[in-house]
N, C-alpha and C positions, 0 to 999 in steps of 0.2 A: 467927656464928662468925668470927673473925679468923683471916685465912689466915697470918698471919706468927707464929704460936704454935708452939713447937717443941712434940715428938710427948710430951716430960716434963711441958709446963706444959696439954696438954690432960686434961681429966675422961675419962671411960670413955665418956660420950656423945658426947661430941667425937669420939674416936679410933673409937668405932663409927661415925660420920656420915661421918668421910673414909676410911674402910676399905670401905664401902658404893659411897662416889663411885670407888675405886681401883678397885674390882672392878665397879663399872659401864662403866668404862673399856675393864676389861680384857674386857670380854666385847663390847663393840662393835670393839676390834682383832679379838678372834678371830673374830669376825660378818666381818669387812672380808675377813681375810684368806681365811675357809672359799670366801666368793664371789668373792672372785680368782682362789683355784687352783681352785676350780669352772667358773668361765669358762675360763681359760687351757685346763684339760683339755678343756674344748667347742671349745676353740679349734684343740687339736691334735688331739681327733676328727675333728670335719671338717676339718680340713687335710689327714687320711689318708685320710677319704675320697676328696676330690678328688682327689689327688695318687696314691696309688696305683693304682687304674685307666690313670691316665696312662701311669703307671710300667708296667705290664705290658703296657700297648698298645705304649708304645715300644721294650720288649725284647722284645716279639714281632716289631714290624719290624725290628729289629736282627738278629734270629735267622734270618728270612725274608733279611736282605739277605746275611746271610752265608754262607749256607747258595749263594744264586745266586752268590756269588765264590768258594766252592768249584769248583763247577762249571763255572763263566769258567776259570780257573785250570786246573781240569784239563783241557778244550778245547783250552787256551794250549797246554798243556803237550804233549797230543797233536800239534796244530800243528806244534810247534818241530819234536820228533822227528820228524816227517814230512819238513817243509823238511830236516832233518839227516839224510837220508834218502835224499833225492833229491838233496842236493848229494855226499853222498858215492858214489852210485851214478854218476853225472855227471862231477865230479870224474877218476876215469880217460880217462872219452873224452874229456874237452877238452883231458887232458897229451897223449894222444893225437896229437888234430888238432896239438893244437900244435908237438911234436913235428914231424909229418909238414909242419906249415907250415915248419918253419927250417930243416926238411931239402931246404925247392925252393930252387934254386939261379936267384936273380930275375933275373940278367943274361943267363945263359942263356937263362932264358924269351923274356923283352925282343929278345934278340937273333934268337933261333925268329921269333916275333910279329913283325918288321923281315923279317928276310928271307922269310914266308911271301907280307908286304903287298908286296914286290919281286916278288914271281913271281907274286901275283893281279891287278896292278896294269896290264899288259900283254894279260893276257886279259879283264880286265871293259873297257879300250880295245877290243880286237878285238871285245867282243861288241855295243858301244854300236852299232858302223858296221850294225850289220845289224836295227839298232830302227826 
């Protein structure tokens, strides 16, 4: 058979013999293709296998980590109000002191503390002579 015969100048055997050859053709594509997306789909089976397990191992620790920064966090949070607790309970008595610090009058003290060391200064002399 001559392959360069257009499909007019072939006989009825002819055109049966390459009708035969097209559709032998066409059934080894669809043969190619059936075991492609066969594979492929085995391919992304077990890729769901593997992978999912994973998946729910990881968002169980996920779930697990978050669940303990819950709990960090409200710890934290107890904490804070505590220290904010004790600074504000505090807070008063140190304007307090403070207060009652800038209310000493320091030159006066100074000057007390100078003349107490003039009048102790003569009797711890008197008392040395009799050591």
């Amino acid at each position: 058979m001559e392959q360069n015969k257009s499909y007019e100048q072939m006989d009825s055997r002819e055109l049966l013999g390459e009708l035969l050859r097209y559709q032998k053709k066409e059934v080894r594509h669809a043969r190619l293709t059936t075991v492609v997306g066969i594979l492929l789909i085995g391919a992304l089976l077990a890729t769901l296998l593997v992978v999912l397990p994973r998946a729910a191992t990881v968002l169980s620790h996920m779930e697990t980590s978050l669940q303990q920064i819950d709990t960090f966090v409200e710890e934290a949070n107890t904490f804070v109000e505590g220290a904010n607790k004790v600074v504000s309970d505090n807070s008063d008595a140190v304007t307090q002191a403070v207060g009652k610090l800038n209310g000493l009058d320091f030159d006066t003290l100074n000057q007390a503390i100078q003349d107490l060391s003039d009048t102790v200064r003569p009797l711890a002399n008197f008392m040395r002579r009799f050591q």
